[in-house]
TINU-50229 format. One line per field, with one value per atom (N, C-alpha, C): residue number from 1; residue in three letters; atom name; x, y, z. Coordinates in nm, 4 decimals. Example, Ala and Ser with C-alpha at 12.3 -4.5 7.8 and 13.67 -1.06 7.14 Angstrom:
<atoms>
k <- [1|1|1|2|2|2] $
r <- [ALA|ALA|ALA|SER|SER|SER] $
a <- [N|CA|C|N|CA|C] $
px <- [1.3190|1.2300|1.3200|1.2850|1.3670|1.2900] $
py <- [-0.5690|-0.4500|-0.3300|-0.2250|-0.1060|0.0030] $
pz <- [0.7800|0.7800|0.7800|0.7080|0.7140|0.7870] $
</atoms>
This chain:
<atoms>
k <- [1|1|1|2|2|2|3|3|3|4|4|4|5|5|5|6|6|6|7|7|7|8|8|8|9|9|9|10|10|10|11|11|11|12|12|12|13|13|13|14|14|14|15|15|15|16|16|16|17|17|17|18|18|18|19|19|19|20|20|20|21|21|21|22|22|22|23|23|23|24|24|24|25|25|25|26|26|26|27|27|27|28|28|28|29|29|29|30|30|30|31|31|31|32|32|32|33|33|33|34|34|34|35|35|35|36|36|36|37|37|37|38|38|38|39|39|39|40|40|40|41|41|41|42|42|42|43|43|43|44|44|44|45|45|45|46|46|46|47|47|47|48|48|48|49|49|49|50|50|50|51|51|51|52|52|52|53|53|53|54|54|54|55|55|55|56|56|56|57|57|57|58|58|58|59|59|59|60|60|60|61|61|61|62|62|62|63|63|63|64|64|64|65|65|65|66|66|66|67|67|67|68|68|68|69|69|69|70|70|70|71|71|71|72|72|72|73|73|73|74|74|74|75|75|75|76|76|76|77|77|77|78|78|78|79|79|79|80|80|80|81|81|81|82|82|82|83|83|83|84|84|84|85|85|85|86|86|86|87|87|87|88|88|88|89|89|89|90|90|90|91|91|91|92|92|92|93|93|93|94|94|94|95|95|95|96|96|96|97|97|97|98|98|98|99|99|99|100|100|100|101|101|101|102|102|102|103|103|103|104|104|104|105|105|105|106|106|106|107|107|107|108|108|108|109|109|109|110|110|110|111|111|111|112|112|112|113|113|113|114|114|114|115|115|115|116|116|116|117|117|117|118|118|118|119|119|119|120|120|120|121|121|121|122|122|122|123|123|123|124|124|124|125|125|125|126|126|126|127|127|127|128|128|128|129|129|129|130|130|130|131|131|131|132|132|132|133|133|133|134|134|134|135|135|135|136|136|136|137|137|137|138|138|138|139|139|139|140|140|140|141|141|141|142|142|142|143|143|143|144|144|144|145|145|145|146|146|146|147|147|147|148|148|148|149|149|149|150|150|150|151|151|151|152|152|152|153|153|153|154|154|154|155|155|155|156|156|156|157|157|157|158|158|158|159|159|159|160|160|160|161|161|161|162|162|162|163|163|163|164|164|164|165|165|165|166|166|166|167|167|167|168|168|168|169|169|169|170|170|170|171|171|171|172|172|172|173|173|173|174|174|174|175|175|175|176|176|176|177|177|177|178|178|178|179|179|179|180|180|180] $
r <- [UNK|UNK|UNK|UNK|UNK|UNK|UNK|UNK|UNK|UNK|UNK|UNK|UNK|UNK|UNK|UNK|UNK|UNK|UNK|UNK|UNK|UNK|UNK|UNK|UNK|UNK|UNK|UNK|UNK|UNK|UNK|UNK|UNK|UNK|UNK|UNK|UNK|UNK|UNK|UNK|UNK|UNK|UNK|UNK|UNK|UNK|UNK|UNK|UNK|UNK|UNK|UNK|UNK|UNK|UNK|UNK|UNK|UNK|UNK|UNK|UNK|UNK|UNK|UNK|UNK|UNK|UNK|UNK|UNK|UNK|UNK|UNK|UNK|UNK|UNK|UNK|UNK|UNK|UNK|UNK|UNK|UNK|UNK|UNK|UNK|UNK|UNK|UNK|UNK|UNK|UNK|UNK|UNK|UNK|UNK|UNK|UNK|UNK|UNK|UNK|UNK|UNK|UNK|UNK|UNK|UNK|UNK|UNK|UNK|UNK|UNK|UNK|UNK|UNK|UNK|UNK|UNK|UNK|UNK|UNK|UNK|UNK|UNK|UNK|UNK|UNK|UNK|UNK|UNK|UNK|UNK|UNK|UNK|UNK|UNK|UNK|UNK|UNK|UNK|UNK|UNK|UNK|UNK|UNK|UNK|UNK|UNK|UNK|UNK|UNK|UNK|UNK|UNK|UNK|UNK|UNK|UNK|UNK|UNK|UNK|UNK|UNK|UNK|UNK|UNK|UNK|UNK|UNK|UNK|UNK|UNK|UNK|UNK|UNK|UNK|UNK|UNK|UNK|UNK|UNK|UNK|UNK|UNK|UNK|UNK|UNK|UNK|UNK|UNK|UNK|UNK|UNK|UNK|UNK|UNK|UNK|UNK|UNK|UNK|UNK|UNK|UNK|UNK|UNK|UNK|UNK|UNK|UNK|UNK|UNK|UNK|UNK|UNK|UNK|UNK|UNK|UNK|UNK|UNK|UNK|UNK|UNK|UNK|UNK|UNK|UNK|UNK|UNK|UNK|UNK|UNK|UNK|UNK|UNK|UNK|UNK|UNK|UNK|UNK|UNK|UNK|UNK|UNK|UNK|UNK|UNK|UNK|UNK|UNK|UNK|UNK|UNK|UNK|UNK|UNK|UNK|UNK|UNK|UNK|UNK|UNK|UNK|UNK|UNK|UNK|UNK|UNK|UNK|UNK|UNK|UNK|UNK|UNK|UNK|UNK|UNK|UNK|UNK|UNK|UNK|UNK|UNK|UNK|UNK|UNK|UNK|UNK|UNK|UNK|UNK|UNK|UNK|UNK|UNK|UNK|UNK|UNK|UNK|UNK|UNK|UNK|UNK|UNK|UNK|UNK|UNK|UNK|UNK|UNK|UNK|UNK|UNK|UNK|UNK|UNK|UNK|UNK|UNK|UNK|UNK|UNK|UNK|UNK|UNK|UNK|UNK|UNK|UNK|UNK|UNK|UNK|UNK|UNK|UNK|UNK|UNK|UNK|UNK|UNK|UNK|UNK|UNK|UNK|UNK|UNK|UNK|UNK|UNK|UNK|UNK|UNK|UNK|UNK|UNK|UNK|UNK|UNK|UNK|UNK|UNK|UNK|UNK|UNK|UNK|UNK|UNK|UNK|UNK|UNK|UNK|UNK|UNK|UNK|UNK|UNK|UNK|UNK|UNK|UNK|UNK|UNK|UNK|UNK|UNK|UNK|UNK|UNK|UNK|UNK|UNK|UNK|UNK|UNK|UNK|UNK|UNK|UNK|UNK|UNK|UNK|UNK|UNK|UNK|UNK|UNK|UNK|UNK|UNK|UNK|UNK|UNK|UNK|UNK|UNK|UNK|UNK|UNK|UNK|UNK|UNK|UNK|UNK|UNK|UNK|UNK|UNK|UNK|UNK|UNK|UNK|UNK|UNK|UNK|UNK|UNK|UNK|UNK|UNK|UNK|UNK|UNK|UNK|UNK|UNK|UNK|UNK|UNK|UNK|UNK|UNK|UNK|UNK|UNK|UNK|UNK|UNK|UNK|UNK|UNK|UNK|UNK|UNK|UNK|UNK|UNK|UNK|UNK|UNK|UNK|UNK|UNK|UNK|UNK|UNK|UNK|UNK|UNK|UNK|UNK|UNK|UNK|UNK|UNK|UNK|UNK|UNK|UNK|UNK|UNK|UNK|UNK|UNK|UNK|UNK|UNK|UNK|UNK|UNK|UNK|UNK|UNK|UNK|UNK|UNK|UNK|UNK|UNK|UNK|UNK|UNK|UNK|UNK|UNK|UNK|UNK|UNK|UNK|UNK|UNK|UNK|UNK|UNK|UNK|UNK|UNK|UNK|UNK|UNK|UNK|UNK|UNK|UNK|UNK|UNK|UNK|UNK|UNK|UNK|UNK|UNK] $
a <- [N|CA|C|N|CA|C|N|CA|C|N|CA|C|N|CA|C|N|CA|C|N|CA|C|N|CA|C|N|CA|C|N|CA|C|N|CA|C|N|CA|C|N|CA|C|N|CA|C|N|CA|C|N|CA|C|N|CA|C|N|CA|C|N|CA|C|N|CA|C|N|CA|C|N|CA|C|N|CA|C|N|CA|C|N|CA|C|N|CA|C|N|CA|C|N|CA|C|N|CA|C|N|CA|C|N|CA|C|N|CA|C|N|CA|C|N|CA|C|N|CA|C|N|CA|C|N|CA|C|N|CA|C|N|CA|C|N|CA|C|N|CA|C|N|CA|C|N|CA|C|N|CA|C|N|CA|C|N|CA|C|N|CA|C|N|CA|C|N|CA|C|N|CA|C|N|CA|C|N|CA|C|N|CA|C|N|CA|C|N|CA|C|N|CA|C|N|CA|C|N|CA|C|N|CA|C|N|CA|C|N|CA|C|N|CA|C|N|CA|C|N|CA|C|N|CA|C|N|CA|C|N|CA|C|N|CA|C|N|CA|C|N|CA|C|N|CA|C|N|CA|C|N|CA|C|N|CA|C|N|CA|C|N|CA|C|N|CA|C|N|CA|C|N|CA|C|N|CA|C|N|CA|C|N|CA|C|N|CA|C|N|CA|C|N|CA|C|N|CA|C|N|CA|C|N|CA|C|N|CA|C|N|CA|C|N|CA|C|N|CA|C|N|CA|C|N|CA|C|N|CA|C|N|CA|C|N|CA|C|N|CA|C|N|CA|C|N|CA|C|N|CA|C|N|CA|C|N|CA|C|N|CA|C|N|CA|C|N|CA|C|N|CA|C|N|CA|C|N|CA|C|N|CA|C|N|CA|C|N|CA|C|N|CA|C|N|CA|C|N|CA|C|N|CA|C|N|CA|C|N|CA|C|N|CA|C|N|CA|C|N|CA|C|N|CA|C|N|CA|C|N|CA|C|N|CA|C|N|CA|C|N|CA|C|N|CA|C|N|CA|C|N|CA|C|N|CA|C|N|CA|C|N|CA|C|N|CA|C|N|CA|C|N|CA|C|N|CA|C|N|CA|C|N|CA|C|N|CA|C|N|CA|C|N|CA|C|N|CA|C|N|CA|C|N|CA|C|N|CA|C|N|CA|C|N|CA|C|N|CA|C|N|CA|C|N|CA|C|N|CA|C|N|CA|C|N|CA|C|N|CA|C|N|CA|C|N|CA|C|N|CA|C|N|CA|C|N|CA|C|N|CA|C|N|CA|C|N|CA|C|N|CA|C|N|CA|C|N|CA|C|N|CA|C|N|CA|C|N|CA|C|N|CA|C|N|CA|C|N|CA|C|N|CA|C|N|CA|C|N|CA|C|N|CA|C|N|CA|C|N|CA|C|N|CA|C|N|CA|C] $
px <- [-4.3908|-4.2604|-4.1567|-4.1786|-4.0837|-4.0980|-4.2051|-4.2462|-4.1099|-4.1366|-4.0455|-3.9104|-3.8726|-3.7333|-3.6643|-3.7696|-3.7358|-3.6944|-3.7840|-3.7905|-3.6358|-3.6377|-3.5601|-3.4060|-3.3573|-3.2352|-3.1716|-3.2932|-3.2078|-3.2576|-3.3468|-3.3732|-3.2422|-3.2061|-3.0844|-2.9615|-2.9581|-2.8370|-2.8055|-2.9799|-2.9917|-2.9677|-3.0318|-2.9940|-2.8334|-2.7399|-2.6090|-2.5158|-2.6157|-2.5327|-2.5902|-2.6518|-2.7115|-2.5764|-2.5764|-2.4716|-2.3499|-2.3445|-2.1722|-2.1789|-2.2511|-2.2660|-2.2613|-2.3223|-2.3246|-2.2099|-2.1222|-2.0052|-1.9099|-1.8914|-1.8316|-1.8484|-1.9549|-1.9893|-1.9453|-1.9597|-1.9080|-1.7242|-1.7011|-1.5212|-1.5273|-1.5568|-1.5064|-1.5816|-1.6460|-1.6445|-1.5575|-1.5352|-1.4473|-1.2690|-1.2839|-1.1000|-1.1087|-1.2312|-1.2608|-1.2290|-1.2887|-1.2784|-1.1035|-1.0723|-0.9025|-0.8353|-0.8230|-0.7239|-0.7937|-0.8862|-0.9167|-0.8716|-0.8632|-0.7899|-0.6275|-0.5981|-0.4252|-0.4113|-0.4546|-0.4958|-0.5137|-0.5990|-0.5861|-0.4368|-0.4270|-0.2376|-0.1639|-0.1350|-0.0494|-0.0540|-0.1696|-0.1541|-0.1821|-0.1845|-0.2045|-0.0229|0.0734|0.1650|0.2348|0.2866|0.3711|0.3193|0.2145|0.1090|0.1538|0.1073|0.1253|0.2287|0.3731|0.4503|0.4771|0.4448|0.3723|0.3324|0.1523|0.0785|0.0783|0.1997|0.2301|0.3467|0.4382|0.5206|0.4264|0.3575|0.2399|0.2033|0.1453|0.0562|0.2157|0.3119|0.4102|0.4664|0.4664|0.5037|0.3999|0.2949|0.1482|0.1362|0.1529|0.1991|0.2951|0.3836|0.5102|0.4982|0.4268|0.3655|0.2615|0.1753|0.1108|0.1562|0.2894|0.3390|0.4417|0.4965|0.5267|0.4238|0.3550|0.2501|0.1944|0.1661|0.1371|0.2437|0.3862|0.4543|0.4699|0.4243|0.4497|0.3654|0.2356|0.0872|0.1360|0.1904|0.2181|0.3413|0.4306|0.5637|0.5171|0.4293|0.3760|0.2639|0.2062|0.1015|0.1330|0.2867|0.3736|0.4321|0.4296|0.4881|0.4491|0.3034|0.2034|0.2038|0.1790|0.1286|0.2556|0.3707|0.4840|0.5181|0.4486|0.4639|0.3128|0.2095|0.1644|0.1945|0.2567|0.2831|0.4306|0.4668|0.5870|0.5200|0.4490|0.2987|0.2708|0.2118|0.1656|0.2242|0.3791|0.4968|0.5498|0.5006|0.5936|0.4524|0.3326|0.2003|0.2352|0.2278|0.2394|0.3720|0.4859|0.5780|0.5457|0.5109|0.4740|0.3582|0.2651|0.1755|0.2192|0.2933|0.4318|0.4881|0.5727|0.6714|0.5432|0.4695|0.3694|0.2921|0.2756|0.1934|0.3091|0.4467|0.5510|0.5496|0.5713|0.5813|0.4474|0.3520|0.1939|0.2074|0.2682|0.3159|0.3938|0.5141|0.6156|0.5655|0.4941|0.4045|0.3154|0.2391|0.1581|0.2303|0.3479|0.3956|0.5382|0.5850|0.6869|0.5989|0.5506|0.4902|0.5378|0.4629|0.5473|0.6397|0.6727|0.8282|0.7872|0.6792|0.6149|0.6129|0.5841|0.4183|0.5918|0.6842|0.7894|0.8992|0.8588|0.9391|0.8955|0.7543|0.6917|0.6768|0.6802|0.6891|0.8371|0.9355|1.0908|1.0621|1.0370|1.0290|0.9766|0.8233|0.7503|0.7860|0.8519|0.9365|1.0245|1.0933|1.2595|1.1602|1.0809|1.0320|0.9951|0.9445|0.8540|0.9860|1.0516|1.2196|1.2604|1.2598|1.3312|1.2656|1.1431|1.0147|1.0497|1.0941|1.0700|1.1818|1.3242|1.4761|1.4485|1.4043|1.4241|1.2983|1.2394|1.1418|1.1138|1.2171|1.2317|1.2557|1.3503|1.3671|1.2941|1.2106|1.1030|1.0746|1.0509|1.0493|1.1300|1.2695|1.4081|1.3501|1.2531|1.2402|1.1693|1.0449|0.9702|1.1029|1.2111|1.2629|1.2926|1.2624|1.2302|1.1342|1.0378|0.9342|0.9238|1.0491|1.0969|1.1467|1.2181|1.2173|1.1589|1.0263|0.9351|0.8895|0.9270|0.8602|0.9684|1.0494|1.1688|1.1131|1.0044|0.9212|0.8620|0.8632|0.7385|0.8000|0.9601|1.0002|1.0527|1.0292|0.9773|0.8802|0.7438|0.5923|0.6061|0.6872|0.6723|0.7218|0.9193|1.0034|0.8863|0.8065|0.7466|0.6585|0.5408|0.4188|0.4829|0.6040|0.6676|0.7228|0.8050|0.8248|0.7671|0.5923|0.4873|0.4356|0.4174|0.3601|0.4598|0.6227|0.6778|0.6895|0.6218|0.6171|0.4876|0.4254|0.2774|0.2139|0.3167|0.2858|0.3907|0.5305|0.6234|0.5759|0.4488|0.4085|0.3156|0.2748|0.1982|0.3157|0.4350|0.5005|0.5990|0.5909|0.7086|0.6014|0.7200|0.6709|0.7280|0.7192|0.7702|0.8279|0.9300|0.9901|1.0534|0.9793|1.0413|1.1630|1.2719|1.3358|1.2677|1.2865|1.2435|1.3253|1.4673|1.5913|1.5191|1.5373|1.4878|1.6272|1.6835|1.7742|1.7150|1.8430|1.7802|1.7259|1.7778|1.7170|1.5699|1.5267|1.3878|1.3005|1.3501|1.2471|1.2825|1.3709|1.4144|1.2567|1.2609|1.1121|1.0283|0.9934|0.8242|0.8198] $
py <- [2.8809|2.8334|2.9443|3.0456|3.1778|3.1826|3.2097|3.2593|3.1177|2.9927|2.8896|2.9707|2.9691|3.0002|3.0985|3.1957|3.3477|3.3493|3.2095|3.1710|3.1078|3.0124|2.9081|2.9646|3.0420|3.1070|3.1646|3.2387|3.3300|3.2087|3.1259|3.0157|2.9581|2.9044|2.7901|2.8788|2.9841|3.0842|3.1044|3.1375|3.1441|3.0155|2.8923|2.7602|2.7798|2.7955|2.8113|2.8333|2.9670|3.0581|2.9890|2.9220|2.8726|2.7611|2.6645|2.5970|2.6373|2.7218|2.7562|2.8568|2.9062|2.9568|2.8575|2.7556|2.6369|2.5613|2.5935|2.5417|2.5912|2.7360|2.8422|2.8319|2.8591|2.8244|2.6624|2.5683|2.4460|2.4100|2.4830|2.5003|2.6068|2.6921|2.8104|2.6999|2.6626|2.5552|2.4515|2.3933|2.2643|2.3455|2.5074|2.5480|2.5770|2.6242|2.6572|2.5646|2.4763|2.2995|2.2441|2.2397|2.2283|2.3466|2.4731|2.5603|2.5418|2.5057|2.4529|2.3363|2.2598|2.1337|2.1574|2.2597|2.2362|2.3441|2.4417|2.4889|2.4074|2.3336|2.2576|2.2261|2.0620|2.0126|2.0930|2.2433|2.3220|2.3358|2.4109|2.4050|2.2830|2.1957|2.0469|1.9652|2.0237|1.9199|1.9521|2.0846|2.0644|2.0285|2.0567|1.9558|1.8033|1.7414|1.6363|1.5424|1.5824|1.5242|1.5649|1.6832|1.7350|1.6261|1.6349|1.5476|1.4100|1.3505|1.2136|1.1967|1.2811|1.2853|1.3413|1.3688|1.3893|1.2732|1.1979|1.0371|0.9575|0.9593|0.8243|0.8649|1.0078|1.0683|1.0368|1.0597|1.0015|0.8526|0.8186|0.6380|0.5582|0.6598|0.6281|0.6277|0.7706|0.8284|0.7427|0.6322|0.5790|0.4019|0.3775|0.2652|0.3255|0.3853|0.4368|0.4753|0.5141|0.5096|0.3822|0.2857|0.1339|0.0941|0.0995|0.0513|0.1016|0.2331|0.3241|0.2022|0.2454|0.1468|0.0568|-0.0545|-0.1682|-0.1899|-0.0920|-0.1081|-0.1291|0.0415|0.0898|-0.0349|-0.1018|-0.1780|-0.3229|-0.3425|-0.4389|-0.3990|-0.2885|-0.2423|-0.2165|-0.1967|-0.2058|-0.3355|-0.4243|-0.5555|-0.6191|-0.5848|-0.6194|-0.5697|-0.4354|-0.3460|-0.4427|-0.4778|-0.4889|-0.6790|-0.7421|-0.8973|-0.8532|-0.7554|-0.7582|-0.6907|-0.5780|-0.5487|-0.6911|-0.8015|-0.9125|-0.9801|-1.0010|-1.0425|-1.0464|-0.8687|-0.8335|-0.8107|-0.8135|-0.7846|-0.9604|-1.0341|-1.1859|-1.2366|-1.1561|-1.1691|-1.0810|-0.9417|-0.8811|-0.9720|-1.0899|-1.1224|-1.2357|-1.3201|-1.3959|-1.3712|-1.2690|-1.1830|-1.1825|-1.1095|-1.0555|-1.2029|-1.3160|-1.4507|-1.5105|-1.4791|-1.5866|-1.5903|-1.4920|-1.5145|-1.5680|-1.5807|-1.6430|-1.8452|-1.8037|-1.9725|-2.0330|-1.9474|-2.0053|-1.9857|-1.9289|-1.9525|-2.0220|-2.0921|-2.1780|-2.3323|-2.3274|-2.4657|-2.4823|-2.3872|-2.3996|-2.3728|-2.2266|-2.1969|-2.0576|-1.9770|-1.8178|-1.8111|-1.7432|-1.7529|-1.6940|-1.6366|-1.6413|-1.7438|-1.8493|-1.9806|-2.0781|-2.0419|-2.1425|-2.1043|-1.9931|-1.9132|-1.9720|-2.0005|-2.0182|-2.1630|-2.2189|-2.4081|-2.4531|-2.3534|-2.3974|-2.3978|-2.3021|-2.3066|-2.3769|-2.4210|-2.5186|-2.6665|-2.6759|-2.8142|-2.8308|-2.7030|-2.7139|-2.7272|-2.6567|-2.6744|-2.8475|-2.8897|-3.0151|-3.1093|-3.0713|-3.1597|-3.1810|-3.0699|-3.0499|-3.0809|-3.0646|-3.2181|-3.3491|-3.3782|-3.5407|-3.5863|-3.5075|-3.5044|-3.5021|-3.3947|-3.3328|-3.3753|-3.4868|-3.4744|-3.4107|-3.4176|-3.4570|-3.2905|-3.2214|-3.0411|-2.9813|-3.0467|-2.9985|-2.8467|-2.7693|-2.6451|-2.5797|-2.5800|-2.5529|-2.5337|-2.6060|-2.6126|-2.4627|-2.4691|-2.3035|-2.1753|-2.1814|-2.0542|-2.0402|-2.1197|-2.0986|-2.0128|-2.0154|-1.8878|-1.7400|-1.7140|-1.6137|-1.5705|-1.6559|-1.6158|-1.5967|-1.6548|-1.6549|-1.5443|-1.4163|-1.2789|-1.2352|-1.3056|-1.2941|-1.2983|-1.4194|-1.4274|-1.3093|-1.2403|-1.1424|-0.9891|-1.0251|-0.9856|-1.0230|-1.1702|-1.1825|-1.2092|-1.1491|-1.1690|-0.9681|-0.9001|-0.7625|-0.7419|-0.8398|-0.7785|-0.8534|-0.9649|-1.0233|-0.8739|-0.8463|-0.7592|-0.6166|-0.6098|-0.4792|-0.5060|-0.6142|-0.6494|-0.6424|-0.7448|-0.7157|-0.5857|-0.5299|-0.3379|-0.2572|-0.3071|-0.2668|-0.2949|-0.4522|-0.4685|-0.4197|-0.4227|-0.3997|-0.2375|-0.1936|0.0179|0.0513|-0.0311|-0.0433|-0.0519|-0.1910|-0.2221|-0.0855|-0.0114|0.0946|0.2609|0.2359|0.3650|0.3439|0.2241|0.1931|0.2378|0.2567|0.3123|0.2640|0.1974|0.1697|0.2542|0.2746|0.3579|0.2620|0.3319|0.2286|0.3684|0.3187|0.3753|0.4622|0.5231|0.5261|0.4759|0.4381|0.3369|0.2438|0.1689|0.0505|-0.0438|-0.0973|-0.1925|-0.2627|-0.3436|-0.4046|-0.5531|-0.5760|-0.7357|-0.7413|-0.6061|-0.5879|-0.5911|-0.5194|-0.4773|-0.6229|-0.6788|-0.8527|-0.9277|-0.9306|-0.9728|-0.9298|-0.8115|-0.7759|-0.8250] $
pz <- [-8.6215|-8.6245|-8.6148|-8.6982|-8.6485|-8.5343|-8.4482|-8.2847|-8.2655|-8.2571|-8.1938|-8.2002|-8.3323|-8.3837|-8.3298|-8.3259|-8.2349|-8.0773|-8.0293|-7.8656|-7.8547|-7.9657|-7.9493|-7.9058|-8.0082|-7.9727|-7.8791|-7.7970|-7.6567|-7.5540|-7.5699|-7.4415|-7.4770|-7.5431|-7.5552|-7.5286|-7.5449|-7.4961|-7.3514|-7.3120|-7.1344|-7.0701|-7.1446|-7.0978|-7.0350|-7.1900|-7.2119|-7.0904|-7.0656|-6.9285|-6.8270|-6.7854|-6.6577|-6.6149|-6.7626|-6.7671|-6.7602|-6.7520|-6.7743|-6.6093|-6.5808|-6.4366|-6.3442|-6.3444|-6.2557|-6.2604|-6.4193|-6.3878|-6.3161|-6.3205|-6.2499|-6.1049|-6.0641|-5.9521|-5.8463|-5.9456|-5.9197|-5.8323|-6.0077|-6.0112|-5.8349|-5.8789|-5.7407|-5.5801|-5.5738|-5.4610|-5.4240|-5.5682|-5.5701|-5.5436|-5.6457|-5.5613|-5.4482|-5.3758|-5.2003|-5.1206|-5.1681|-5.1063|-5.1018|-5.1981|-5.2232|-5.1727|-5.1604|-5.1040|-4.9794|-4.9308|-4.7475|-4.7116|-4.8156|-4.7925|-4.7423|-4.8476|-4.7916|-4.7214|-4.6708|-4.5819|-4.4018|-4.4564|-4.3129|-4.2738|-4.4239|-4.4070|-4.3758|-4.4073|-4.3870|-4.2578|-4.1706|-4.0810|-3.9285|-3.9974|-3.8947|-3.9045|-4.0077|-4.0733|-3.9512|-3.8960|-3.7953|-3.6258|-3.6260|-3.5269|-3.5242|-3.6117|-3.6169|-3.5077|-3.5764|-3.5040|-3.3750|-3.3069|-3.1762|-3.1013|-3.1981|-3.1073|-3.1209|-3.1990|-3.1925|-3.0974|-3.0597|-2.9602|-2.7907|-2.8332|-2.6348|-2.6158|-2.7621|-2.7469|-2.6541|-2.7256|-2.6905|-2.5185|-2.4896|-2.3967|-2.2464|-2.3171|-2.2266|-2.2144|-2.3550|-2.3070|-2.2188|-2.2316|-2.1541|-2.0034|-2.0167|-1.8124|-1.8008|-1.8674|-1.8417|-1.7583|-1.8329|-1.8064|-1.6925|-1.6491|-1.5472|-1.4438|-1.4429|-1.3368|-1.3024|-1.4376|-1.3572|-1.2682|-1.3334|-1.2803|-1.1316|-1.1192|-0.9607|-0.8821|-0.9382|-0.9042|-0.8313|-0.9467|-0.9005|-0.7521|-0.7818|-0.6668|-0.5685|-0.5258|-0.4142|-0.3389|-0.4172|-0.4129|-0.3214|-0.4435|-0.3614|-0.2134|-0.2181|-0.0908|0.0058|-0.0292|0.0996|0.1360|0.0927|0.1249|0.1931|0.1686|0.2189|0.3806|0.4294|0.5370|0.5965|0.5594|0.6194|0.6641|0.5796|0.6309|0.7414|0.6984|0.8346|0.9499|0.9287|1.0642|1.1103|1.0197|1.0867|1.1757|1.1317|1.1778|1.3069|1.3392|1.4591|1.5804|1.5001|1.6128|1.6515|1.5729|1.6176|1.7585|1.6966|1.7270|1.9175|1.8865|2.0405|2.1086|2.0507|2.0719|2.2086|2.1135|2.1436|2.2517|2.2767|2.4044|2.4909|2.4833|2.5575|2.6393|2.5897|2.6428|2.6810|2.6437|2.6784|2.8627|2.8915|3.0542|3.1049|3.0072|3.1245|3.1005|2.9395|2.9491|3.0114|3.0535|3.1271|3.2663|3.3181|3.4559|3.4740|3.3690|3.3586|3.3722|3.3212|3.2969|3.3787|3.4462|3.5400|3.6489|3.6788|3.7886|3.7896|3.8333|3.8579|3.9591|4.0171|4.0835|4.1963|4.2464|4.3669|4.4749|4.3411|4.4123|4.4148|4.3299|4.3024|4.4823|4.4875|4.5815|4.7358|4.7773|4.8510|4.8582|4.7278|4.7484|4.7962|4.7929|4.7978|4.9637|5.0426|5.1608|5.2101|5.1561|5.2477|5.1832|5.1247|5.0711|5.1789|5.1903|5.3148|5.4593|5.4770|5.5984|5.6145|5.5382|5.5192|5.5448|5.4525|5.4599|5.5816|5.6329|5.7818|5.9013|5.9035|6.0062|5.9912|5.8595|5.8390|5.9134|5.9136|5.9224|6.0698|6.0983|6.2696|6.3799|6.3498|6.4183|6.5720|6.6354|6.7891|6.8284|6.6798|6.7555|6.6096|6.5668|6.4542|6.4620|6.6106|6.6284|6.5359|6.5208|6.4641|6.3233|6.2658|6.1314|6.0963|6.2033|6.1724|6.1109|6.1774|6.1184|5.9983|5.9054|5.7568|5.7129|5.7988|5.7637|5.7927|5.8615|5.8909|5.7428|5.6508|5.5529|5.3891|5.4456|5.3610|5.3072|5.3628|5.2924|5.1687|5.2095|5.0799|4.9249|4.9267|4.8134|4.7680|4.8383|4.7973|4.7197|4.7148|4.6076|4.4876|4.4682|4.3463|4.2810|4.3588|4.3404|4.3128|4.3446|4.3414|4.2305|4.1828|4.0526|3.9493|3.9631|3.8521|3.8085|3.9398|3.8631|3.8222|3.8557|3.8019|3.6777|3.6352|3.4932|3.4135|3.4580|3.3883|3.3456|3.4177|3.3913|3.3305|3.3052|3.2671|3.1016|3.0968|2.9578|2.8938|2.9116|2.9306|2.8907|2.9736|2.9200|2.8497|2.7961|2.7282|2.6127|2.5337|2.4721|2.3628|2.4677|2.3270|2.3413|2.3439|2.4152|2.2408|2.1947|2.1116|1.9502|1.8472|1.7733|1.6512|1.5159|1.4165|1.3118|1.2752|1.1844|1.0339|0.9198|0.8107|0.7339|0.6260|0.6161|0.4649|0.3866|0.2341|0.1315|0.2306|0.0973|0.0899|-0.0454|-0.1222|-0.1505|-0.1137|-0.2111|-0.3086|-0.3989|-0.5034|-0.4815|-0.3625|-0.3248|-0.2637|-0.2158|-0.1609|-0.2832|-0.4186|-0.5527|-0.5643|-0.5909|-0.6486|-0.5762|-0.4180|-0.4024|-0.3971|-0.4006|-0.4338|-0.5923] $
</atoms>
């Protein structure tokens, strides 16, 4: 029991210090931990409102860029229904003179029926000096300049057609943004 008694005292002392070292040790982590803590805040506090003013700034360039997105987007589609417009429209010009030769007659065949109408007229009228009537065909080559101004009009519209060139302006008014 002495041997215990003798043990007992410096073990429970060393215990003591283990405990009180581990508290030391504890505390000096836990003030490491806290002066890193405000350490950080200190240096994040004027950050902060920084990088909360880039977020609203980036949000902002973000809704502005849809909105670019979107204009431009509208604006293509707008260039290309007036493209549709005017290819329809040259499509149009371009078939108009084959319709109006189809359903009047070209001005050749119209040129050449006027004469042999007058000639024809002038047999039925003149039978007896009917000869008299032929000199109508003396002026029958007359037609053949407007069988020449037609295919020259034509070729004129025709190599006219890829010579022309579309120009848009970059002004916008407010009634153009009103419809897109």
């Amino acid at each position: 029991m002495a041997f215990t008694l003798a043990i007992q005292g410096p073990m429970m002392n060393i215990l003591d210090n283990f405990e009180r070292a581990a508290e030391a040790v504890s505390c000096g982590v836990e003030l490491a931990l806290n002066q890193t803590k405000e350490l950080v805040e200190k240096v994040t506090t004027p950050l902060a409102p920084v990088l909360n003013k880039i977020k609203n700034i980036s949000k902002n360039a973000k809704v502005v860029a849809d909105k670019v997105r979107r204009f431009l987007k509208s604006l293509m589609s707008s260039v290309k229904h007036v493209a549709r417009i005017l290819r329809n429209v040259l499509h149009f010009l371009v078939n108009i003179g084959e319709i109006c030769n189809d359903q009047l007659g070209s001005p050749y065949r119209k040129c050449i029926k006027i004469f042999d109408d007058a000639r024809a007229d002038c047999l039925d009228v003149m039978s007896f000096f009917g000869f008299l009537c032929y000199i109508v065909d003396i002026f029958k080559p007359l037609c053949g300049l407007a069988y020449s101004k037609s295919i020259a009009h034509l070729s004129m519209h025709t190599t006219g057609v890829s010579t022309h060139s579309i120009a848009f302006s970059n002004s916008v008014d407010s009634s153009a943004v009103q419809i897109l």
